[in-house]
C-alpha positions in Angstrom: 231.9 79.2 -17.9 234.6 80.9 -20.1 234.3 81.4 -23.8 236.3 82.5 -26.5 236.5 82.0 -29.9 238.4 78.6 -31.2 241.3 79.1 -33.4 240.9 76.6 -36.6 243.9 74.6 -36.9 244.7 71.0 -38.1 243.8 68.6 -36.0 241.8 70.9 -33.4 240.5 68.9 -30.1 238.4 69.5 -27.6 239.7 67.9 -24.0 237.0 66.2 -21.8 237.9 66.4 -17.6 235.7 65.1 -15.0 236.3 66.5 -11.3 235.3 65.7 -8.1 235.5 66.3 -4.4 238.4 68.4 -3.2 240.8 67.9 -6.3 240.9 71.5 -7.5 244.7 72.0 -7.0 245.2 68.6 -9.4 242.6 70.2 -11.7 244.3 73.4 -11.9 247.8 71.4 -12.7 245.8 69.2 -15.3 244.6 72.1 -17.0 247.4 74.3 -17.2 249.7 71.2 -18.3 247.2 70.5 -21.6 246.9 74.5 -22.4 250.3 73.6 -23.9 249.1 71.7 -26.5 248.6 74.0 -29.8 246.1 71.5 -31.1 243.3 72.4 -28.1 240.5 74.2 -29.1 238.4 73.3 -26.2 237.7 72.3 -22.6 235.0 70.7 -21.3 235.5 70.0 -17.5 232.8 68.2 -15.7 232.1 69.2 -12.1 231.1 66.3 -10.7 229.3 67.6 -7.2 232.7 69.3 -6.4 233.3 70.7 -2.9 235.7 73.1 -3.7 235.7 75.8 -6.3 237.2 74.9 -9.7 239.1 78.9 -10.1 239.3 78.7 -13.6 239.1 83.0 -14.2 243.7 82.7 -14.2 243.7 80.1 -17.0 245.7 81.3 -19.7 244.3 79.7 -22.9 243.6 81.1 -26.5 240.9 78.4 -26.7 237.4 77.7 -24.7 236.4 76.6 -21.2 233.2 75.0 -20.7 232.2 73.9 -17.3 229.6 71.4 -16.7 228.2 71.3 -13.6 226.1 68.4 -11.8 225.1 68.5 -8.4 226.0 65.1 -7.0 229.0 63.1 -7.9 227.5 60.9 -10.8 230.8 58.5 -11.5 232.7 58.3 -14.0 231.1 57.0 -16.4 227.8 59.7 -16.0 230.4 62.5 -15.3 232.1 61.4 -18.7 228.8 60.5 -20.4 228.0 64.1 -19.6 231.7 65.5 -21.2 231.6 63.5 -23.9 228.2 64.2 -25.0 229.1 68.4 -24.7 231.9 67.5 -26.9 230.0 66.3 -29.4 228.5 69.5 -29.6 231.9 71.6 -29.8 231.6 72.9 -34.0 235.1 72.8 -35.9 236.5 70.1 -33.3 238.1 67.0 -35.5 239.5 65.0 -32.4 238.3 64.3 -28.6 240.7 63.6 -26.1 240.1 62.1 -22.3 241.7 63.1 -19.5 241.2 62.7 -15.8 241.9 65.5 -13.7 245.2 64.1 -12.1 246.7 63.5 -16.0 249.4 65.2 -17.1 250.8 65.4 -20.7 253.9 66.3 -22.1 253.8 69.6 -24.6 253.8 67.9 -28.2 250.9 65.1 -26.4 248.5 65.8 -29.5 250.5 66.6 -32.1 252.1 63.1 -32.3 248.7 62.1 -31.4 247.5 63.0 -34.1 250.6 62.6 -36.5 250.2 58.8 -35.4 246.5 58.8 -36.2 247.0 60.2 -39.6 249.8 57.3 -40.0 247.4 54.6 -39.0 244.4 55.4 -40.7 243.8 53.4 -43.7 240.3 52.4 -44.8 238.9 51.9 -41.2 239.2 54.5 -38.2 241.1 54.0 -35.3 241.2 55.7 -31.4 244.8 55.5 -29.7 245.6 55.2 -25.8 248.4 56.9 -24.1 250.7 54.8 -22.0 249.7 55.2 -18.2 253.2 54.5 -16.6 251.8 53.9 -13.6 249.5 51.0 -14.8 252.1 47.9 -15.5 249.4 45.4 -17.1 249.6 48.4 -20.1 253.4 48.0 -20.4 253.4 44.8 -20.2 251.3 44.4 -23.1 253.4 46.5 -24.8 256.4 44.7 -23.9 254.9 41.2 -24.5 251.2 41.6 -25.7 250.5 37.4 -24.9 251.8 37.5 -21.4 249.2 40.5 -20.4 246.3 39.1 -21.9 243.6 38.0 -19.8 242.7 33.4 -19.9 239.7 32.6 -21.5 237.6 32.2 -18.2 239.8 33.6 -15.9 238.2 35.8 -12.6 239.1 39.1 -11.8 242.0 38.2 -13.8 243.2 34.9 -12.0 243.4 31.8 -13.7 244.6 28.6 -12.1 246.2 27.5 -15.3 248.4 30.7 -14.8 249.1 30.1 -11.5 250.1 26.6 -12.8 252.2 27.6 -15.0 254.2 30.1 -13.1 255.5 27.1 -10.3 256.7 25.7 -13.3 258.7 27.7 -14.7 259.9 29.0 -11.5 261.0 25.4 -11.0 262.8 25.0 -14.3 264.3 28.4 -13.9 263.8 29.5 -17.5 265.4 32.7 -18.3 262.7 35.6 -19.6 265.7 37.2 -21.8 264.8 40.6 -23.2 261.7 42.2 -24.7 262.1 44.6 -27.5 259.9 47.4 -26.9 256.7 47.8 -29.2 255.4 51.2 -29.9 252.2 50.1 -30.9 249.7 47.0 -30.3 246.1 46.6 -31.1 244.2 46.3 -27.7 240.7 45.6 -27.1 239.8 47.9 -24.0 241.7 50.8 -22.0 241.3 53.7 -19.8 239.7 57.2 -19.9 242.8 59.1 -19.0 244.6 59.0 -22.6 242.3 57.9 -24.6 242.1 60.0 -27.7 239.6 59.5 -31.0 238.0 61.4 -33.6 234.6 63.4 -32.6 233.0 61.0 -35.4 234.1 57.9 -33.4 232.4 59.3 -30.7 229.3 59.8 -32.4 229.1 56.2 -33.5 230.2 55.0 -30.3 227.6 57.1 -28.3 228.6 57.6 -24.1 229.3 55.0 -21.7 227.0 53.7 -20.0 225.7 55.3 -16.6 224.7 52.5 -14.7 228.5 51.1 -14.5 228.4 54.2 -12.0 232.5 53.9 -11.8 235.1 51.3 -12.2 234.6 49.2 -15.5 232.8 52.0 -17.5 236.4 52.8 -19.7 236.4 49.5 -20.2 232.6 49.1 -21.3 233.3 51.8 -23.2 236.3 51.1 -25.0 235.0 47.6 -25.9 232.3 49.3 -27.6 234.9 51.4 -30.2 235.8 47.9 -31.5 232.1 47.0 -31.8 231.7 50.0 -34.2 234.8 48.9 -36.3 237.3 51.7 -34.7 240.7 49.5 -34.1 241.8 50.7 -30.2 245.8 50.8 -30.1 247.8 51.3 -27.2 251.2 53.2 -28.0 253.9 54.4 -25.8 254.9 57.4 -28.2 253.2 59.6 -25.7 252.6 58.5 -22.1 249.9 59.8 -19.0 251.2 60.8 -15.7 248.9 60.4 -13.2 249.2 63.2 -10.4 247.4 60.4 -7.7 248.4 56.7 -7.4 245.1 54.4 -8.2 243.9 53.0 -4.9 244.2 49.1 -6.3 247.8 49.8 -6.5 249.1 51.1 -3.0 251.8 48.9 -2.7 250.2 47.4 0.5 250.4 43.6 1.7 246.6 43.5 1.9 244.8 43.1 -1.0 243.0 46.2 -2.4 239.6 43.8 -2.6 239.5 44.2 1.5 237.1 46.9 2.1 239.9 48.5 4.5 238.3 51.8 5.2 236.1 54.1 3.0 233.2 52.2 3.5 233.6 49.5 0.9 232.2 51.4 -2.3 235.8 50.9 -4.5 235.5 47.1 -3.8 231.6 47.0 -4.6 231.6 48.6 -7.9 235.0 47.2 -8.7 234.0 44.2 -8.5 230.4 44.1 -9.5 231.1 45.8 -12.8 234.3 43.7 -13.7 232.7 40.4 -13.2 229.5 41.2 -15.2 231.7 42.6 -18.0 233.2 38.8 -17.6 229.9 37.8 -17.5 228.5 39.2 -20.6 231.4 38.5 -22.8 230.8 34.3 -23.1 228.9 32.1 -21.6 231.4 30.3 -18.3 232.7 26.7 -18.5 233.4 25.3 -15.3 236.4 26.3 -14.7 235.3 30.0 -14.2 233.2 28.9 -11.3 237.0 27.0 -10.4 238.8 30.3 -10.9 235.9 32.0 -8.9 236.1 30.0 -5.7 239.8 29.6 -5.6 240.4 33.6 -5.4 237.9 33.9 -2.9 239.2 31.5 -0.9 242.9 32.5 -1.3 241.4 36.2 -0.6 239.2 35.1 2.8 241.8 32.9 4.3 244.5 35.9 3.7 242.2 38.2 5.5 241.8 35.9 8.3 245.4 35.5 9.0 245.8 39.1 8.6 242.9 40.2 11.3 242.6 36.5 13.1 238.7 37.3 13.8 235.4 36.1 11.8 233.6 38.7 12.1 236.2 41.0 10.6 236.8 39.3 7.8 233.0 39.2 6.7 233.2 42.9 7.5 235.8 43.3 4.9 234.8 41.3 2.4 231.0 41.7 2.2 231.4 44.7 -0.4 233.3 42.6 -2.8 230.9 39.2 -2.3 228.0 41.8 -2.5 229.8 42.9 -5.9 230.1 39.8 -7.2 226.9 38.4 -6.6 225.3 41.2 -8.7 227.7 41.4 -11.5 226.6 37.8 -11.9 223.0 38.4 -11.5 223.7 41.8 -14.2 222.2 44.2 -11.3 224.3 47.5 -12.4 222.8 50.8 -11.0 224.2 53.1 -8.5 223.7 51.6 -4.2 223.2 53.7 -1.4 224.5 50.9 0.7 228.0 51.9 -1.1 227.7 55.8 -1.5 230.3 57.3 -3.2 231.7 60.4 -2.0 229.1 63.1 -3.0 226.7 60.9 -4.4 222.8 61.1 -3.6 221.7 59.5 -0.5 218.8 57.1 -2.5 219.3 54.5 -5.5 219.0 54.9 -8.5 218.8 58.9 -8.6 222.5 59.0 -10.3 220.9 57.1 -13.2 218.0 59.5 -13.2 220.1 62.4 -13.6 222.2 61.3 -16.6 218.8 59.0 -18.5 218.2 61.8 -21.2 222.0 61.3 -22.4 222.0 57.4 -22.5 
């Protein structure tokens, strides 16, 4: 841990950073690519059952370090639940911003953070999320908010009516023109990495939730602002680089849902937490349980062609049917049978360790 006295300033924030495995080289980039920020009071980085050591003693900041440490990997959403809830604790601290350890920021990130927050705020408080450029369903809903939105009843984001609707107009050739570029749009859930608020909002909003584990938890999370009358906008006048490309978005021909290598546990939790989220937010017409079996379909008979065997094709997809059968069913929790990296070897001890911050 390394401690120093804040400096009181307007609109000081305390950063929240969860780390894990052997990241401490992006880490270290992170950190020193934030320090520029004159609003930043405070660190909080969460060690999330690291295997390397974090070498924070160089860091050249006027502010705090605080280092939390946990001694298994507890996902995102306990490793944040655990940041979050030492922010809360940070005195003088007027804003919280999120970050994950691959994130970098330009130097003026939180001043027009919060230049835009104090431009916004009128009579109800509001949290704003950096563009990630490397995310395209973000800039797309800047760009054309209706286009990006998910269908009523759509799975995992597919919707037959979509898919419908895209032969025609590829038929009619319709030209899409251009699409003047909006700075800011009211969104209704968004990432960690970016995502900046006021330490009240966080204190309303309380920590996500630890039984998401990972994958879904921002988004559980971020839903839950709205719920506590804090508008969520998504703007572009300050955008997220992210150091690591997101494994759902590797630019391979075979779909990330294929449990390729690394033992399934992306595609579990991916999928398990995404579909109960879908789940939980209206009761399903039939056309969800259409939606449902047509992506699985088009995703098993594309694994088939790919690998031309059975029996590798169950292998591959048994993570993500495994997922989806208990986001349906609402079974959340961490699963041995999908360890993440670091992680305990039993179930349920991840939710153990983070219960007393729930």
């Amino acid at each position: 841990m390394i401690e120093s006295q804040p400096h009181h300033i307007d609109g000081s924030t305390v950063a929240v950073i969860v780390t894990y495995g052997q990241r401490a080289a992006l880490l270290r980039q992170t950190i020193e690519n934030v320090t520029r920020c004159a609003e930043l009071i405070h660190i909080i980085i969460v060690d999330n059952g690291s295997l390397q050591e974090l070498d924070l003693d160089k860091v050249e900041f006027e502010g705090a370090i605080t280092v939390v440490r946990n001694q298994y990997n507890l996902g995102s959403a306990g490793g944040f639940g655990r940041g979050i809830a030492a922010a809360l604790l940070i005195k003088d601290a007027e804003f919280l911003v999120i970050l994950d350890d691959d994130n970098l920021v330009e130097p003026n990130f939180l001043t027009k953070l919060v230049k835009c927050y104090r431009a916004l705020r009128s009579g109800s408080d509001v949290a704003l999320c950096a563009l990630r450029e490397d995310r395209p369903q973000y800039q797309l809903l800047l760009e054309n908010g209706s286009a990006a939105l998910p269908r009523p009843n759509a799975f995992l984001g597919f919707h037959i009516g979509d898919t419908l609707r895209r032969i025609v107009n590829r038929k009619a050739k319709k030209p899409t023109g251009k699409v003047e570029n909006v700075r800011l749009r009211a969104i209704e859930t968004g990432p960690y990495g970016g995502l900046f608020m006021t330490v009240e909002a966080a204190k309303v909003t309380g920590i996500p939730r630890a039984d998401f584990i990972l994958y879904g938890d921002d988004h559980e999370y971020t839903q839950r602002l709205g719920a506590n009358n804090i508008d969520l906008y998504l703007t572009d006048l300050v955008k997220v680089t992210d150091g690591e490309r997101s494994w759902n978005m590797s630019g391979s021909k075979e779909s990330p849902w294929l449990a390729s290598q690394g033992g399934g546990w992306r595609q579990y939790y991916a999928a398990r937490n995404h579909v109960y989220l879908e789940c939980a937010a209206r009761p399903k017409a039939a056309i969800y349980q259409v939606n449902r079996f047509l992506f699985t379909l088009r995703l098993t008979l594309s694994c088939f062609f790919i690998n031309r065997s059975f029996l590798r094709t169950r292998t591959l997809l048994t993570p993500f049917m495994k997922g989806v059968r208990d986001g349906i069913r609402g079974e959340l929790g961490y699963r041995a049978q999908f360890p993440i990296p670091g992680a305990p070897p039993s179930d349920g001890l991840c939710i153990q360790n983070v219960d007393g911050l729930r």
